[in-house]
N, C-alpha and C positions, 0 to 999 in steps of 0.2 A: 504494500500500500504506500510504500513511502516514495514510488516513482510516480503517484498520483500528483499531475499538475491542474490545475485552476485554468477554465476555460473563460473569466471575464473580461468581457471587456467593455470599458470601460467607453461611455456614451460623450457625455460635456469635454468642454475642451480641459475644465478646471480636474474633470477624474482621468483624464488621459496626463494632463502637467502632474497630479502629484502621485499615479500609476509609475513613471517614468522617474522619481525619486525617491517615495519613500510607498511601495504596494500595497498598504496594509486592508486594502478594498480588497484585491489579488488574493492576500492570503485567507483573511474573513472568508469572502467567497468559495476557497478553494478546501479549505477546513469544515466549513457548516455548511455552505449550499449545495453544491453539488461533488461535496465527497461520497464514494461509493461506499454505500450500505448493504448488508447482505440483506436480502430479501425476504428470507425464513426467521427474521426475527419477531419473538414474541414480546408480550406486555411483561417481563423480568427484567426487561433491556432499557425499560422506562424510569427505572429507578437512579440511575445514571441522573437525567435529570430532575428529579425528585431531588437527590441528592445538591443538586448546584444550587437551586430553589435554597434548601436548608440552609445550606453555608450563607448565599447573599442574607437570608434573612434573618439570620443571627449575628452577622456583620451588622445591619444596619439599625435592629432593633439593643442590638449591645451598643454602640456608640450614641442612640440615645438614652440610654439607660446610664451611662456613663456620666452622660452632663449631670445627671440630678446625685447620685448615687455619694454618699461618705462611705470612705476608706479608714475608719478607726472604729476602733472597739465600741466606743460610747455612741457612734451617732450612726450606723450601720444597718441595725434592728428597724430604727426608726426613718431612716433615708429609707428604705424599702416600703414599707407604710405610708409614707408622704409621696411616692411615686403612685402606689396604686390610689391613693385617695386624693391628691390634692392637684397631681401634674396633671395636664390635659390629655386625654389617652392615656396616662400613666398607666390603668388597671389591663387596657387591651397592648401595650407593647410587653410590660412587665409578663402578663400571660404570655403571650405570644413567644415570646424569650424563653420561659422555664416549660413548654409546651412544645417548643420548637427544637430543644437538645433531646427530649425524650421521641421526637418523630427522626429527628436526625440519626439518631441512633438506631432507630425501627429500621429505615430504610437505609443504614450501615450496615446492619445483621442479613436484612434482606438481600443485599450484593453479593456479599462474603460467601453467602450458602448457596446463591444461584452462580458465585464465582467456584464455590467446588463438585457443584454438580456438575456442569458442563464445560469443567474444563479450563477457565479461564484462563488456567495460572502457566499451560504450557508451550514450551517453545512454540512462539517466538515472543510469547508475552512475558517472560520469568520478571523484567525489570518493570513491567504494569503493574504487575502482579505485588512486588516487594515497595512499589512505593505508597500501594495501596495499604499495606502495612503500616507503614510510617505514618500513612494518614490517620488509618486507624488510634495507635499509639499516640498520636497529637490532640487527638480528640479526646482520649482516654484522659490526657493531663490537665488538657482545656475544662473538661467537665469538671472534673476534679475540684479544681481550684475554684471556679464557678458555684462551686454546689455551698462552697464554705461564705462566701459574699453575703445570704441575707443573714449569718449570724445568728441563727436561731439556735435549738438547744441539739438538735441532730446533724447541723453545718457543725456545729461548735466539735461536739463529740467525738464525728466521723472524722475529721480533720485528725481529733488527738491521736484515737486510733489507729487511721492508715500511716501517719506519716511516726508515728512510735514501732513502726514496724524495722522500718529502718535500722532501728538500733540492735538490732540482732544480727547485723553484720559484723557486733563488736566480737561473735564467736568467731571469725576468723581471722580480724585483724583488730585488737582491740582500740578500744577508742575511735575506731570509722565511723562506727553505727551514730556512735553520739555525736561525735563530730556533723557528721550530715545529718542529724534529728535538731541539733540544735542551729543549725543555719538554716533550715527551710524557718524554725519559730522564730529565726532572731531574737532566742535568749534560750532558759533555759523549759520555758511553757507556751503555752498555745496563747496569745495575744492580740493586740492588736497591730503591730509588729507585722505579726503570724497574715495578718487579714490584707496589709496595704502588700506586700510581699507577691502576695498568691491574687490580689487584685491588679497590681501591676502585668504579673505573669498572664494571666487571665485575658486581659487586654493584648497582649502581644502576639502569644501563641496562634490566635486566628490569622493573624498575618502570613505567619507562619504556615497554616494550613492554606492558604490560597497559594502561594510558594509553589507547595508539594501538588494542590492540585491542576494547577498548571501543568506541571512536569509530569501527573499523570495522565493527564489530555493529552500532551505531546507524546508521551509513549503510546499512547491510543492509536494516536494517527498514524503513525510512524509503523507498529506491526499491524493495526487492523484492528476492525471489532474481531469476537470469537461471535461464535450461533449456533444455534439448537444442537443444530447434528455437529459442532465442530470442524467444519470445513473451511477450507480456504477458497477464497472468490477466482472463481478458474478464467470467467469468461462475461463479457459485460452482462449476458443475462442471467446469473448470479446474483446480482446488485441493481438496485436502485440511487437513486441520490437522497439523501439526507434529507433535500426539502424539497418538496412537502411530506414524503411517503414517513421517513423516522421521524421529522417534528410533529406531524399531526398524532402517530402514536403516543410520542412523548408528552402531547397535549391530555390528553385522553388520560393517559395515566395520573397526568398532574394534577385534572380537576376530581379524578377519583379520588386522591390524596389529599386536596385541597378540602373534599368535601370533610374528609374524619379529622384535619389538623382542624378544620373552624367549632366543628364540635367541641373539641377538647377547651380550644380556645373562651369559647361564648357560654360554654353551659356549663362544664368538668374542667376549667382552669387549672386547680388546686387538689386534683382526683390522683395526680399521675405523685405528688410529690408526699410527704410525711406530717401529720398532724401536731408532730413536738417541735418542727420546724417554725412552729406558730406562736411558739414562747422564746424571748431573750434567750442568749447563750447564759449560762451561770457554771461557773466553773465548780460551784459546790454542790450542783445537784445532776449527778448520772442519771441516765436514760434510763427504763428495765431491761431493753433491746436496741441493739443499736446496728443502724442499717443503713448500707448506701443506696443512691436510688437505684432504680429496677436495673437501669443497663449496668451495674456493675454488680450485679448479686451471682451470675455463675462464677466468675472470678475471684468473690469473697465468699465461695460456697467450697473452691478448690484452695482456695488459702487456711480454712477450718478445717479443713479434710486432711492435713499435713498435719503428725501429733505435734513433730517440731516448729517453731516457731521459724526458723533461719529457713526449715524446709518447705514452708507451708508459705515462705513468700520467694524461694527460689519458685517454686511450682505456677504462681501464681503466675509470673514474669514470664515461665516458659512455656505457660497455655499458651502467650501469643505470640511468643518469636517462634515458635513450631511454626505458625503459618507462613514465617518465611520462606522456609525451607520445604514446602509440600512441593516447589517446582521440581525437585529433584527426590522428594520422598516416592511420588505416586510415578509406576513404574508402568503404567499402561501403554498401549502400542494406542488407543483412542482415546480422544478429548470427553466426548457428553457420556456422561453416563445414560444417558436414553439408551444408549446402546450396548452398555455394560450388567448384565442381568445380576450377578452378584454383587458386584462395587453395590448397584444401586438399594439393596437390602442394608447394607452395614452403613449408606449416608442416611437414608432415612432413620438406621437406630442411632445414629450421630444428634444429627435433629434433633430426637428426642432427649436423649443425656443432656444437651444445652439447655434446652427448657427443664428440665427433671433442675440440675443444678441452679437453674435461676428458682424455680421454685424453694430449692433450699435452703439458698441462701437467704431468705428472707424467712427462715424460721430460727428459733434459738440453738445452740451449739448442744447440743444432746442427742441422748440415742432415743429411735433408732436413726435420726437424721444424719448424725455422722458416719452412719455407717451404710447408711445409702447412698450419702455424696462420695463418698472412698472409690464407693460401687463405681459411679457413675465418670468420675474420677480417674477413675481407672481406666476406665471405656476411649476416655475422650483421646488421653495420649496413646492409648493403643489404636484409635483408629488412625493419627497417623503416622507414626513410629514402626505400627505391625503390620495393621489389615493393609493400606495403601501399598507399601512396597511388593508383600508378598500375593494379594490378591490381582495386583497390576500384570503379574506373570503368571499365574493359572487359571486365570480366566481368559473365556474364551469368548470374545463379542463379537457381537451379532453383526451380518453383513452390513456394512457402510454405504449410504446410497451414493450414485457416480456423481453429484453435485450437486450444492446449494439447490440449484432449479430443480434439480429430482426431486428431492426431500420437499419440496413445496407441491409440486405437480404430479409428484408420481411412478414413478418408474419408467425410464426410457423416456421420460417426457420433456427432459432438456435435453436431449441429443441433437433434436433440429434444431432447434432454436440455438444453443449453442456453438452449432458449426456456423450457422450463417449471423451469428454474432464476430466469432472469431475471426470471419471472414471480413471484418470491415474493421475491428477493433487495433488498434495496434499492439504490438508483444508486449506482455506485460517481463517486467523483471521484477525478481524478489530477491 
């Protein structure tokens, strides 16, 4: 895809002058207009845009949120109650914002799975694949620090909690752990300090994540989408252009999307977050239960699941750098598992352990819960440490159809079309 050129051109004399120094019409065009799309893509493929949707509008409802907002222990609680009751739309940006990381995150989970079902992660895509990682990871700190901002008594807590975890690295090299426990609080407790720290960070990181998402756009373009069956665009009928055929899907997905974020928004604002969130932080009164929000409960489900403390946040760390390395775990000779009859048995009970551990995470540390999350736990790195590698090589999948156009039409039903595409198209190289 990366020998794909941009066929505009450029009308007024003013888009032919700054065509002829600086394209950026050329490239626009040649990126989103009529870039070749595979054809047999489904409504999974929508969530790409879903996803851009999320990032702008957390960019732009966090920078207003920003203007009103205090960064110190005393005035934090209540900056966040002066936004929702007193700034103009304060109540619908402020929702929109802590409704907008919990969809963001929906439709990050939603990529990931529909990136391991079909394929996504392999040659030629390993570097899409691994920065899509990093995005993940950036979000993961972004929330983070985010979640600790209105100061409440569950920000307050979860804050002490995760970042006390830390200090268990003093079992290997002593005094690390403290050392970096006590530089995220800026002293030797969770303060205020702790709050302008993680609100500064907070504010940067999204930067940060448009960065990465860039450079995963360009890796996009660059090897190509993946699709359903996993094939490569052989031949122009293979592909469509982008617009209108992939934007109008991506439309469709969006106002689907659109319709369950305004719900949450308008009517469940406050449904997705914790009700102790709703009292000042008070350093002298612990929670009964203490819980991060939903997107991070399989992660603090495999962290409790560890009896060791040191080992129970190595673990946590390597649920998600595994996902770097699946491009070279999963040893299959085919991308979609549509066409993998065993693979697709062991991602479906994949599926389920993620939710099973989100579910447990959000219950107390007891039996028999820890000994289901161990369970589950267990599953997750074995599916792909074990099942990936070795199921890649004894399984035997199912015939591959001869192109994108097949698998849309049919059997033998791109061959004409396809020759007498080929026939006019010029050679593609890869």
């Amino acid at each position: 895809m990366s020998s794909h050129e941009s066929n505009y051109q450029p009308t007024s004399r003013f888009g032919k002058w700054m065509d002829e120094r600086l394209p950026v019409g050329r490239v626009m065009h040649g990126q989103f207009i009529d870039f070749p799309t595979p054809r047999n893509l489904n409504y999974w493929w929508t969530v790409g845009g879903i996803l851009t949707f999320c990032l702008v509008a957390q960019l732009v409802t966090g920078i207003v949120l920003a203007m009103h907002y205090q960064a110190s222990a005393a005035e934090a609680f209540n900056s966040v109650d002066h936004i929702r009751r007193n700034v103009n739309y304060g109540y619908m940006i402020q929702a929109m914002h802590a409704v907008g990381a919990s969809m963001f995150f929906l439709a990050v989970y939603t990529h990931i799975f529909r990136g391991l079902y079909y394929g996504s992660y392999k040659a030629p895509r390993e570097i899409l694949w691994i920065l899509g990682v990093f995005i993940f990871l950036a979000m993961m700190a972004t929330a983070f620090m985010g979640y600790a901002l209105p100061w409440g008594q569950m920000s307050f807590w979860g804050v002490t909690v995760i970042t006390n975890l830390f200090s268990s690295l003093d079992s290997i090299i002593p005094g690390v752990g403290t050392a970096v426990v006590e530089w995220l609080w800026g002293g030797y407790s969770v303060s205020g300090t702790t709050l302008n720290r993680f609100f500064s960070l907070h504010y940067l990181l999204p930067f940060v994540i448009v960065g990465l998402v860039a450079l995963h756009i360009w890796a996009l373009h660059v090897a190509g989408q993946n699709n359903p069956a996993g094939l490569d665009i052989k031949t122009k009928s293979d592909s469509v252009p982008m617009y209108p055929y992939a934007v109008a899907k991506d439309a469709v997905g969006l106002f689907a999307f659109l319709i369950i974020f305004a719900w949450f928004v308008f009517f469940l604002p406050d449904y997705l977050g914790h009700s102790d969130n709703f009292t000042q932080a008070d350093p002298l009164v612990t929670p009964p239960h203490i819980v991060p929000e939903w997107y991070f409960l399989p992660f603090y489900a495999i962290l409790r699941a560890i009896p060791s403390k040191l080992g129970g946040v190595i673990a946590m760390f390597a649920s998600i750098a595994v996902l770097a390395f699946v491009p070279w775990l999963d040893t299959a000779r085919v991308r979609s598992a549509k066409y993998r009859p065993i693979f697709k048995w062991f991602f479906w009970l994949f599926v389920f352990s993620c939710f099973a551990l989100g579910y447990l995470g959000a219950l107390p540390a007891e039996e028999p819960y820890v000994t289901y999350a161990r369970i589950f736990t267990a599953y997750y790195f074995a599916f792909f440490l074990i099942i990936m590698p070795i199921v890649g090589i004894i399984e035997t999948p199912k015939k591959l159809p001869g192109s994108i156009t097949e698998d849309v039409l049919g059997p033998g039903a791109g061959k004409g079309v396809g020759v007498a595409a080929a026939a006019t198209a010029s050679p593609e190289t890869r």
